[in-house]
Every structure is written in structure tokens, then in C-alpha cells.
C-alpha positions in Angstrom: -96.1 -189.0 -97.8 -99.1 -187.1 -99.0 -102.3 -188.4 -98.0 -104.6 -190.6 -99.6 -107.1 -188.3 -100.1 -104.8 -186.3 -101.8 -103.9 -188.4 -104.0 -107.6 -189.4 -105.2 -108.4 -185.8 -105.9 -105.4 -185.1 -107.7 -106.8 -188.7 -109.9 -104.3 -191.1 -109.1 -105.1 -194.6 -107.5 -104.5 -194.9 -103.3 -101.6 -196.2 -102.0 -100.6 -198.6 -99.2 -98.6 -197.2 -96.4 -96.1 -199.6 -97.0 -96.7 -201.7 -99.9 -92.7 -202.2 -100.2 -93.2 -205.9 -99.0 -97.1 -205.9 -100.5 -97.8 -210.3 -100.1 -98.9 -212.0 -102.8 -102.7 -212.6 -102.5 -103.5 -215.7 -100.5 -106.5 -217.7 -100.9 -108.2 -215.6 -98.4 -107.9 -212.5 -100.5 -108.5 -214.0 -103.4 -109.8 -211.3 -105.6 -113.6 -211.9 -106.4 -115.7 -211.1 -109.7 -118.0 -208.0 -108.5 -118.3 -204.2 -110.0 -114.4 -203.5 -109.4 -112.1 -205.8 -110.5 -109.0 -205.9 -108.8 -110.7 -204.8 -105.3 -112.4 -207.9 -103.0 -115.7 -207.7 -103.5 -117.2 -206.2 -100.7 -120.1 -208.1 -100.9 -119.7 -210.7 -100.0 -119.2 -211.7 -96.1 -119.7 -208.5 -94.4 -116.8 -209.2 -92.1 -114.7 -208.7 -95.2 -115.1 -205.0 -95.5 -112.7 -202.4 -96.8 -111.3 -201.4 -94.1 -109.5 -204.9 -93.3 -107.2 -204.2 -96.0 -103.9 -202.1 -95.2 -103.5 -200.3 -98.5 -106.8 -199.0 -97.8 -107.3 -198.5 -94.0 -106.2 -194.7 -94.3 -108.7 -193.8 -97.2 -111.3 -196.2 -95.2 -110.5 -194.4 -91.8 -111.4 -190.8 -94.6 -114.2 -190.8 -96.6 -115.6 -194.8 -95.8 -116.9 -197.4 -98.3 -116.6 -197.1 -102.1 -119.8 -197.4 -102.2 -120.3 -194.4 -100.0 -117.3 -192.5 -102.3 -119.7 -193.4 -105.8 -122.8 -192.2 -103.9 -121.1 -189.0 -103.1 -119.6 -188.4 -106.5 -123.3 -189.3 -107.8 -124.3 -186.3 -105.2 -121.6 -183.9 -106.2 -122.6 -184.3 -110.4 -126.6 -184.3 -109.6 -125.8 -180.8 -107.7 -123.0 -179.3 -110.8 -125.4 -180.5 -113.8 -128.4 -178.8 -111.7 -130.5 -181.7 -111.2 -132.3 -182.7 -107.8 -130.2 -184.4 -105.5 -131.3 -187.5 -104.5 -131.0 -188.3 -100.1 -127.8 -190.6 -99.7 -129.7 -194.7 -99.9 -129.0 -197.3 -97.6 -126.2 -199.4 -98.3 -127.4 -203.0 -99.6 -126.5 -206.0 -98.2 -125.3 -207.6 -100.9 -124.3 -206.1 -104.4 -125.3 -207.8 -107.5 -122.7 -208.5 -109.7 -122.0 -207.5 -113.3 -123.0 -210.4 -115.6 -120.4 -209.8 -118.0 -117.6 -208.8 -115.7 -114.6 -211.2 -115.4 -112.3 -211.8 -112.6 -108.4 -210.1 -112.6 -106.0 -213.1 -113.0 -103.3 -213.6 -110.4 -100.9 -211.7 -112.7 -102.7 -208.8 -113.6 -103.0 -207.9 -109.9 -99.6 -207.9 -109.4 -98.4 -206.3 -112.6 -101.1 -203.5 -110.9 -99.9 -203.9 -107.2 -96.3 -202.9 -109.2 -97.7 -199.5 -110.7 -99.1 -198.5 -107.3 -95.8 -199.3 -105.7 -93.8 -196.9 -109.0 -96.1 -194.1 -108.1 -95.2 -194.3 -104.2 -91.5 -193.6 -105.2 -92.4 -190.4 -106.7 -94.6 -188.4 -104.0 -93.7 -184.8 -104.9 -95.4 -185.1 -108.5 -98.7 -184.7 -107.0 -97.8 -181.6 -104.4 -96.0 -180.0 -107.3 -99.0 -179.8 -109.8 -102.2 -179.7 -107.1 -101.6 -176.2 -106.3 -102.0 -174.7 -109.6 -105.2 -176.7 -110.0 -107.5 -174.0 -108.1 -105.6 -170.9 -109.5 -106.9 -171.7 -112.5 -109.9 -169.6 -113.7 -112.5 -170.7 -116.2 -112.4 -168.6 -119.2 -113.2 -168.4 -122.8 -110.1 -168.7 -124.9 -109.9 -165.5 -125.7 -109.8 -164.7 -122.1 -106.7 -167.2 -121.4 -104.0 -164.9 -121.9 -105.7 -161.0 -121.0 -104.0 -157.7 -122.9 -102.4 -155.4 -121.1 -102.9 -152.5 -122.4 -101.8 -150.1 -119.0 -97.9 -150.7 -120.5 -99.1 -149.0 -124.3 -100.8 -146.1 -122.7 -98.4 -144.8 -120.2 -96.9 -140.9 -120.8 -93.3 -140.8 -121.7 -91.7 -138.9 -118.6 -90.5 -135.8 -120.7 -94.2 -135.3 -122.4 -97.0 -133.7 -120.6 -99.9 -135.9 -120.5 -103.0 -134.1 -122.4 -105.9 -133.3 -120.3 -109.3 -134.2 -120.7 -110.9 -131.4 -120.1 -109.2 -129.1 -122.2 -111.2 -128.1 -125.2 -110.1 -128.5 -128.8 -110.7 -125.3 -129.6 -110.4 -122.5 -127.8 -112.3 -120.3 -129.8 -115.6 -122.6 -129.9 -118.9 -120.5 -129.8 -122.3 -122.0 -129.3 -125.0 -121.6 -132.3 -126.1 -118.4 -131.8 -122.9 -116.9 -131.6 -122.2 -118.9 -134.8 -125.8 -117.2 -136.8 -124.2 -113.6 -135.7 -121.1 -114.4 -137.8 -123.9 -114.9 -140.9 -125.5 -111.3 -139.8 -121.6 -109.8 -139.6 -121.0 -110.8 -143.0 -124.0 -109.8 -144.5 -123.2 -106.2 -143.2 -119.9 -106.4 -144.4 -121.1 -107.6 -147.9 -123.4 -104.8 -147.9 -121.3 -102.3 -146.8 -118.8 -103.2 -149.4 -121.5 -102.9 -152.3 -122.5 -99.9 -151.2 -119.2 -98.3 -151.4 -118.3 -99.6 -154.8 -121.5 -98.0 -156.0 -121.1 -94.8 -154.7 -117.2 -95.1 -155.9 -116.2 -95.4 -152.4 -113.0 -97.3 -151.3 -113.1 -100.2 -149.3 -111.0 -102.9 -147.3 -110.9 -106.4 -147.9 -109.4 -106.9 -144.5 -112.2 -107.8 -142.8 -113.5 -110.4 -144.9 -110.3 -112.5 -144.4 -111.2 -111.6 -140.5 -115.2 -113.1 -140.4 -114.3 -115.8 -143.1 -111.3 -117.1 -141.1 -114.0 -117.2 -137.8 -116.0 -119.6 -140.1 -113.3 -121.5 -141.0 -111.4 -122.0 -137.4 -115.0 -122.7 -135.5 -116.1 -126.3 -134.9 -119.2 -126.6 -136.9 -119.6 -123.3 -138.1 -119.4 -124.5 -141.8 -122.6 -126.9 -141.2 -124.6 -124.5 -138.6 -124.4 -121.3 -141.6 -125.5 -123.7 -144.0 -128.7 -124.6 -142.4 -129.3 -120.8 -141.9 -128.5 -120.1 -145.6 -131.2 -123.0 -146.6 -133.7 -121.5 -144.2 -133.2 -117.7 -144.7 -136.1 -117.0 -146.8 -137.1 -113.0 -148.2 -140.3 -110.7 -147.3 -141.7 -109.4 -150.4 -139.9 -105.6 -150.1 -136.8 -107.4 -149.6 -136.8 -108.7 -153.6 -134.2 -106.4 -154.5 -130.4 -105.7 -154.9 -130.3 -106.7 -150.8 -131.6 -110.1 -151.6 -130.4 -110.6 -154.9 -126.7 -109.9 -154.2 -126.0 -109.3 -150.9 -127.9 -112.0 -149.3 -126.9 -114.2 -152.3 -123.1 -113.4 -151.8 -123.1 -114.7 -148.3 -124.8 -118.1 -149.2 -122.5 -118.6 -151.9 -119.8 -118.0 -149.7 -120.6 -120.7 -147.4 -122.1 -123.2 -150.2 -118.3 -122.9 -151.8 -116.5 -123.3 -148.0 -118.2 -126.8 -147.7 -117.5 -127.8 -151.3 -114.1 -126.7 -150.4 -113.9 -128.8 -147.6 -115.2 -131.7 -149.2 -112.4 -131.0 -151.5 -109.8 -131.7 -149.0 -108.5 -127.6 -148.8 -106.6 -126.4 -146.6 -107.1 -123.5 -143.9 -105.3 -121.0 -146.0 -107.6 -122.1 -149.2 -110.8 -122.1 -147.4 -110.3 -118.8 -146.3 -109.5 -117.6 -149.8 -112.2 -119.2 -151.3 -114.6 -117.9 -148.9 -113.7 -114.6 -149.4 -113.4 -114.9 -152.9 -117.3 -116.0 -153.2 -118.0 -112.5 -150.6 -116.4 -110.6 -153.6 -117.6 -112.2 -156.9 -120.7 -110.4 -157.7 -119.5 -106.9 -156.4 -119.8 -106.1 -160.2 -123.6 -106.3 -160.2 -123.6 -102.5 -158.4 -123.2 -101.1 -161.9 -126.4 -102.3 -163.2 -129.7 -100.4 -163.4 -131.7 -101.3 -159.2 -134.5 -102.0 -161.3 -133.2 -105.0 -162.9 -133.5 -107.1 -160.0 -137.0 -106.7 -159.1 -137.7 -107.6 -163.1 -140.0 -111.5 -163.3 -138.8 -111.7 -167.2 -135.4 -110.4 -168.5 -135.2 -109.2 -172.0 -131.9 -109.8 -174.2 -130.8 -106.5 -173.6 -131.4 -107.1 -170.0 -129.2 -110.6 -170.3 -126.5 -108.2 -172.3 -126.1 -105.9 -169.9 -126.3 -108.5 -166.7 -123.1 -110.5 -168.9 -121.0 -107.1 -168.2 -121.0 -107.7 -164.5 -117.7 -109.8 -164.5 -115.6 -107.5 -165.9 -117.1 -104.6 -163.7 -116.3 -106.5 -161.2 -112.9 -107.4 -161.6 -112.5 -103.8 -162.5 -113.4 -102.8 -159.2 -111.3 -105.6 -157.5 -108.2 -104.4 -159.4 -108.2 -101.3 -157.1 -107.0 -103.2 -154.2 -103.8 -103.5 -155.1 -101.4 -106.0 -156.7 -101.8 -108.2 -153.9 -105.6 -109.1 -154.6 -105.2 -109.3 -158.5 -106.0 -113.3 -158.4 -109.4 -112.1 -156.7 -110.3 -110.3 -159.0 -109.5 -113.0 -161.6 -111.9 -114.8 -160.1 -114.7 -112.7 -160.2 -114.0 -112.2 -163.4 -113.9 -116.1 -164.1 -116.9 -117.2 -162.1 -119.6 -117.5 -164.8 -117.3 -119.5 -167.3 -118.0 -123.1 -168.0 -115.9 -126.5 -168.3 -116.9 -127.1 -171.9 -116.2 -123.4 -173.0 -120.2 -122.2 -172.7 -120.1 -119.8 -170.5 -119.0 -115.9 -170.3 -117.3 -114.0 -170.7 -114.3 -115.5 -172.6 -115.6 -118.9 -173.3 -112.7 -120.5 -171.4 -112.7 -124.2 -170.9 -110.8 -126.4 -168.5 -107.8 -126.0 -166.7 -108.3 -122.6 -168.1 -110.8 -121.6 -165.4 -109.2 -120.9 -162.1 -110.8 -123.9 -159.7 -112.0 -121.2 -157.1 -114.0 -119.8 -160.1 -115.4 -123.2 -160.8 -116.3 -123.8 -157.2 -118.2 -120.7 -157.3 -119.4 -120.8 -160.4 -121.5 -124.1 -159.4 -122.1 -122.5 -155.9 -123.9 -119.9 -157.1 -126.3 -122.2 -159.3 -127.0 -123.9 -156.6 -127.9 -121.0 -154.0 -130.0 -119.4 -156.8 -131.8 -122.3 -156.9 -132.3 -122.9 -153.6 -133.2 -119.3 -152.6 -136.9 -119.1 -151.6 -138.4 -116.0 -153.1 -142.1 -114.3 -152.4 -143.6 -115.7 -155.7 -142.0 -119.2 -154.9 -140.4 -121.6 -152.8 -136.6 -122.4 -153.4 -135.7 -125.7 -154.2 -134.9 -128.6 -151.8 -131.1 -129.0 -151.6 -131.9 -132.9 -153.1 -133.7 -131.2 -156.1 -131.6 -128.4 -156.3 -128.6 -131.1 -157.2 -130.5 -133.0 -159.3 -131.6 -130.1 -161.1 -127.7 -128.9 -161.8 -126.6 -133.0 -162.8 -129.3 -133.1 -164.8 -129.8 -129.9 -166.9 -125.9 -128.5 -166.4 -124.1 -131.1 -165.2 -121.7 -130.7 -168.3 -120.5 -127.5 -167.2 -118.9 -128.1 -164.2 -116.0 -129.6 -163.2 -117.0 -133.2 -162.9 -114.4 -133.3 -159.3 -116.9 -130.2 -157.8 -119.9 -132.0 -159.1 -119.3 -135.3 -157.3 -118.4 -133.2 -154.1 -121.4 -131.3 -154.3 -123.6 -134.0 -154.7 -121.6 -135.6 -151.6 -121.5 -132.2 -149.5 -124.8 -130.1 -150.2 -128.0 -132.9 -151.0 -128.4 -134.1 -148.2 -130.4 -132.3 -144.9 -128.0 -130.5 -142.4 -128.4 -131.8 -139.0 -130.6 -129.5 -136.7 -132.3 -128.8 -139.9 -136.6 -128.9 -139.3 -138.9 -130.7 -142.1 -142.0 -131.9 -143.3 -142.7 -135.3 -144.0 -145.3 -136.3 -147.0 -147.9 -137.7 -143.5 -147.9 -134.0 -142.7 -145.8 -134.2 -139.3 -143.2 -132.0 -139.0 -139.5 -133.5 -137.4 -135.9 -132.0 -136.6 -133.2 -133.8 -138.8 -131.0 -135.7 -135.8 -128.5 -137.7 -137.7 -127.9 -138.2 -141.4 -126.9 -141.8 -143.3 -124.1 -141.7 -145.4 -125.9 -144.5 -147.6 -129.2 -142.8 -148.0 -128.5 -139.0 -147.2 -131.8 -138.2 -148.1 -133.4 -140.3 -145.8 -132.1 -139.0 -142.4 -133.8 -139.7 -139.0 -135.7 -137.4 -137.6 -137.2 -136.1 -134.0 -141.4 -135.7 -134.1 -142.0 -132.1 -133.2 -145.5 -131.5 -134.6 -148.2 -133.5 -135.6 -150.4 -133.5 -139.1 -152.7 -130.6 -136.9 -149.2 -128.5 -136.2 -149.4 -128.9 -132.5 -146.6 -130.0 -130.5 -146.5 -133.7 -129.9 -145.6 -134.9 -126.2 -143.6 -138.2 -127.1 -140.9 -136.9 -129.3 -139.9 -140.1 -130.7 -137.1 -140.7 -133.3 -137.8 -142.2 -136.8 -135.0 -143.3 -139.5 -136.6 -143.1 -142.8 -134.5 -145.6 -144.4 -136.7 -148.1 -142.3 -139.9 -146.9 -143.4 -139.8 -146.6 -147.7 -143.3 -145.0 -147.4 -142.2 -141.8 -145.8 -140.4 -139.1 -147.0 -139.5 -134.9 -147.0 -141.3 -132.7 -149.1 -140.6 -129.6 -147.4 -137.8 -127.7 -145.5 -139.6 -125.6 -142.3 -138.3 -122.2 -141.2 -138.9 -121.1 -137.7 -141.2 -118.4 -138.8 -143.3 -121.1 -140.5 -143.5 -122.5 -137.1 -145.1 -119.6 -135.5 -147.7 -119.1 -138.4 
């Protein structure tokens, strides 16, 4: 028989220890009116006290009085709902009864003497459910029944299980290792020009080497970029090095990220990269001293319309194999609505690698500081195409280049209209020309101490009006 204690914890009433032949209540026991019906009232002679009853002698014998069991229970809440705990009172003498209590008839008691008695005939139904009361945690609902997530991630038996510190490409260089791959195709680009002007032959090998090293390295796409923004020419350099060779390697990489942004493949990138290397190989036919001219007359623009097909000539000599490169060249200065040279093609007629480069090459023109002036921001270098040409171009490029090449590379540094000077840390999809930025230099152009990060989206009153080289730095 579990014990009485027991069985008020578990919230049943106590039992007798043998209530099987319980008396009906004499006149002794008569049940009087006080706080619990059903119970003698305890206050009245103190002789008559609890523990002179039999169904309660046990639970007496435990934890005393019921008075004694409300004062602890009052205790007990006092302590869970974190108020002070009042010291245990002394017991009155006499308990003042509830005005509008009434007395238990004779037949009520026994109709409850008869319930106490049905739950004595079943004393496993409290051991069976009181042990799984304090297993029991306290938990949020979503917490009641936890995932396991160890049987989802387990490695089949017959697959190797990757490791972590393997990296995801084995080939990965660091930045500067990444710039030299910009200085190895500018040499190649030169090298190649200077063959076709003296009549040389040349390979085309290695520009499917160095453009396949962009292509394959994490990042390489978005590191060349910033160093294509940034390169800037010294005055002797405003020649045929700056004008095509330089130019040529830009383009290149300009068309590889709209490329990407396109959704090509490895094999396409590559081709199109080496395809922008090659497109203005024809411009080694043209007199040296047309590139250093500030104001081109129309024979100047005649002669600089030839270049295509001088170009493609050239290309033809590679072989049958690289005849679609040399369409391309020949392609790259024709136009979506049929203005440009030097077939006036329209459409689907251009080959898309020509109108990739065709809008490329616009764009690093623009872009491309010169002694006499600043290139253009790559925000206003793309406004200045969708807003004076955006007609002419293929509407898919357009969007992707407005996407891909306006906003500020990461890494990249700038000046802010306050005059401090910041590196570009993150861009914002939403807002891509509003980027945050590191503090580097204050208004003076001395190095701050507190490098602290700003998002421009947060502040509307700042914003970049200038791109900063390293060499601008040191000045």
C-alpha cells in the first residue's frame, strides 16, 4: 500500500489503513462546520485533534496538522513565485469559521468515505504514473519533441567522408599572385601586337593558358577587376601601350564578369576572355600617331573603322580552328539596332561574344583614367552607356552589366564627399552603390587609429565621389 504521503503528492485524497469496515459517523464525530468540510473541525476541543482519527494517524504521524501542511504549502509558493517567506506563525487556538460555509450532510460524507474506499482498491495507479512526473523537463513546445539530426548526417559506409580541411581548390593563389596574372597578360597582349605589326607569327596557345588561370581561381575575376579600375597611365604612357594593350586586358576581364553574370560556362568564359585579348589586334595597322591625337578628324574616324577587318584578317592566319575568333573581332563594333560598323548587322546577327565585348569595351574606355582626365566611376560609367547608348546593346548584357560592373569591388579604396578616405568591405545587393566601408584616412589624409566601419545606406548624407589608387595614397 503506498504511503500517504505518496498519495498527497501524487494529488489524490489520504486514505485509511483500513477503511474496509469505515463506521458510520457517531455523534461524537459528528462532522462540524469550519474551513474543511468533511474533516472535524479541529478547533474545536483541543483533545479532538487530527491525529485521533485512524484514516489520518499515518499522514498525522508525517507531516502533522493541516494547518501546519497549508502553512508549508503557503512557504513552498512564497519561495517559487520569489516573494519573502514569511517564519512558520503559531498555531491559534481556535480557528474562526467561514461565515458562509455549510456543514456536509450525513450522506455526502459517506457518498465521499465510498470514493476514498474505490481509490484504495486500485493502489498501483499512483506508482505507475509518479515516476515519470520528475523525468519530465520544462520546455518550450518546440523543445518537447528535439530533432535528431546525428541519423541525417551520418556517411554511407562505401563513401569517404569529405574532409574539412581540404581546400576547394587546389590551385587557389593569394592576391598578389592573382595581380601577376594581370602583368602576364599584359605581356602576352603586347607581345602578340607586336608580332602582328612587324608581320610576325604568333600563338594563341597561351592566352587560353592565362585566361583559363582567371577563370579556374577563386576570386580572380573580382581581384583583376579592381586592378583594371585602379590602373591609371603616366603621361608617356598615352600611346598604342595604353590605348590597346592595356585596353585589351581590361576588356578582357570586364567581358569575363559579364560572362559570368550571364550564367557561362567554363569552356565559354575562357573563350570569351580570350576572344576580348584578341579583338583589337587590328588597330597595329594604323598610323602610332593616331593614338596620342586629343581630336580625330573624319579621315582619322575612316581609317580607325578599318580596324575590324584588319583584324580578322590577321586572326584568319591561325588556322581553321580559330576562324569564329576572328569573327568576332570582326563583329565587335556592330550594334543591336543595325548602327554600328562595319556591316551594320542587327540582332541575332551579331555573334553574343561580339556583343559582350562590344559593350565591354565602352565601358573600359570610359572608365580608363587618362593624364588630361579622370576615368569615369563604374556607377557613371553605366549610367553614361543606359543613358546615351543603351539602344545598342543587347538589352540581356545591359541588365547584367548594370548588375555586375556598377557597383564598387570589395577591397576596392574610396573617397567619400566629407573627404575621408575608406576600403569598400562588403557590398549591398539593394543599394550597390552604397557599400560599407573601413575609415582609413581622415579629411587631412592621415591615417586614422579607430578604423571603424560605416554602411552608407544608413547615412543618406554620405556618399563616393572618387575611386583612390595606391599611388594616390603615397602622394
Amino acid at each position: 500500500m503506498p504511503r500517504n504521503s505518496d498519495i498527497v503528492r501524487a494529488g489524490a485524497s489520504a486514505l485509511p489503513e483500513n477503511s474496509a469496515q469505515e463506521a458510520p459517523p457517531s455523534e461524537e464525530n459528528k462532522p462540524q462546520e469550519g474551513l474543511f468540510s468533511g474533516v472535524p473541525n479541529v478547533a474545536q476541543p483541543p483533545h479532538r485533534q487530527i491525529n485521533n482519527f485512524p484514516m489520518f494517524s499515518g499522514l498525522y504521524n508525517e507531516i502533522g496538522t493541516i494547518a501546519e501542511v497549508i502553512d508549508q504549502i503557503n512557504r513552498i509558493s512564497d519561495f517559487v513565485s520569489g516573494r519573502p517567506i514569511q517564519p512558520p506563525q503559531e498555531q491559534p487556538q481556535q480557528y474562526t469559521q467561514h461565515p458562509q460555509q455549510q456543514p456536509l450532510s450525513q450522506e455526502e460524507i459517506q457518498r465521499r468515505i465510498q470514493q476514498l474506499q474505490h481509490l484504495q482498491q486500485q493502489p498501483t495507479a499512483p506508482q505507475t504514473q509518479q515516476p515519470q512526473q520528475p523525468q519530465q523537463p520544462t520546455a518550450s513546445p518546440s523543445q518537447e519533441q528535439p530533432q535528431q539530426p546525428a541519423q541525417q548526417t551520418y556517411t554511407p559506409a562505401n563513401q569517404a567522408a569529405p574532409k574539412a580541411d581540404t581546400p576547394e581548390q587546389p590551385d587557389a593563389l593569394s592576391e598578389e599572385e592573382v595581380e601577376k596574372i594581370y602583368e602576364d597578360l599584359y605581356q602576352y597582349v603586347e607581345g602578340v601586337m607586336q608580332a602582328a605589326q612587324e608581320g610576325r607569327d604568333f600563338s594563341v596557345e597561351p592566352a587560353f593558358v592565362f585566361i583559363s588561370r582567371v577563370v579556374d581561381t577563386p576570386k580572380a575575376p573580382d581581384i583583376l577587376y579592381r586592378r583594371a579600375i585602379y590602373t591609371r597611365e603616366s603621361g608617356d604612357e598615352h600611346s598604342f601601350a595604353s590605348s590597346v594593350v592595356l585596353h585589351s586586358v581590361n576588356v578582357s576581364i570586364y567581358a569575363i564578369k559579364i560572362g559570368q553574370g550571364l550564367s557561362y560556362n567554363r569552356n565559354q568564359l575562357i573563350d570569351l576572355g580570350v576572344s576580348a585579348l584578341m579583338h583589337d589586334v587590328g588597330m597595329v595597322t594604323l598610323p602610332p600617331d593616331l593614338f596620342s591625337k586629343g581630336q580625330f578628324t573624319q579621315h582619322d574616324i575612316d581609317m580607325l573603322h578599318q580596324h575590324p577587318a584588319k583584324g580578322r584578317a590577321i586572326l584568319q592566319k591561325l588556322g581553321a580552328d580559330y576562324q569564329w575568333l576572328a569573327e568576332v573581332a570582326y563583329q565587335e563594333h556592330e550594334r543591336e539596332n543595325g548602327s554600328g560598323y562595319p556591316q551594320g548587322l542587327t540582332g541575332n546577327q551579331v555573334h553574343e561574344y561580339a556583343k559582350i565585348i562590344g559593350v565591354a569595351d565602352i565601358y573600359a574606355g570610359l572608365t580608363r583614367s587618362r593624364p588630361d582626365r579622370r576615368g569615369m566611376l563604374p556607377f557613371e560609367a553605366v549610367k553614361e552607356i543606359l543613358q546615351t547608348r543603351k539602344q545598342e546593346f543587347d538589352p540581356r548584357v545591359v541588365r547584367i552589366l548594370l548588375k555586375t560592373l556598377s557597383a564598387f569591388p570589395v577591397g576596392s579604396m574610396v573617397k567619400l564627399n566629407s573627404g575621408i578616405i575608406g576600403r569598400v568591405i562588403d557590398t549591398d545587393i539593394d543599394s550597390p552603390l552604397r557599400p560599407a566601408i573601413q575609415i582609413l584616412y581622415d579629411i587631412e589624409g592621415r591615417p586614422v587609429q579607430d578604423k571603424r566601419e560605416i554602411r552608407l545606406r544608413e547615412h543618406p548624407i554620405l556618399h563616393i565621389t572618387d575611386t583612390v589608387s595606391r599611388e594616390d595614397l603615397g602622394r
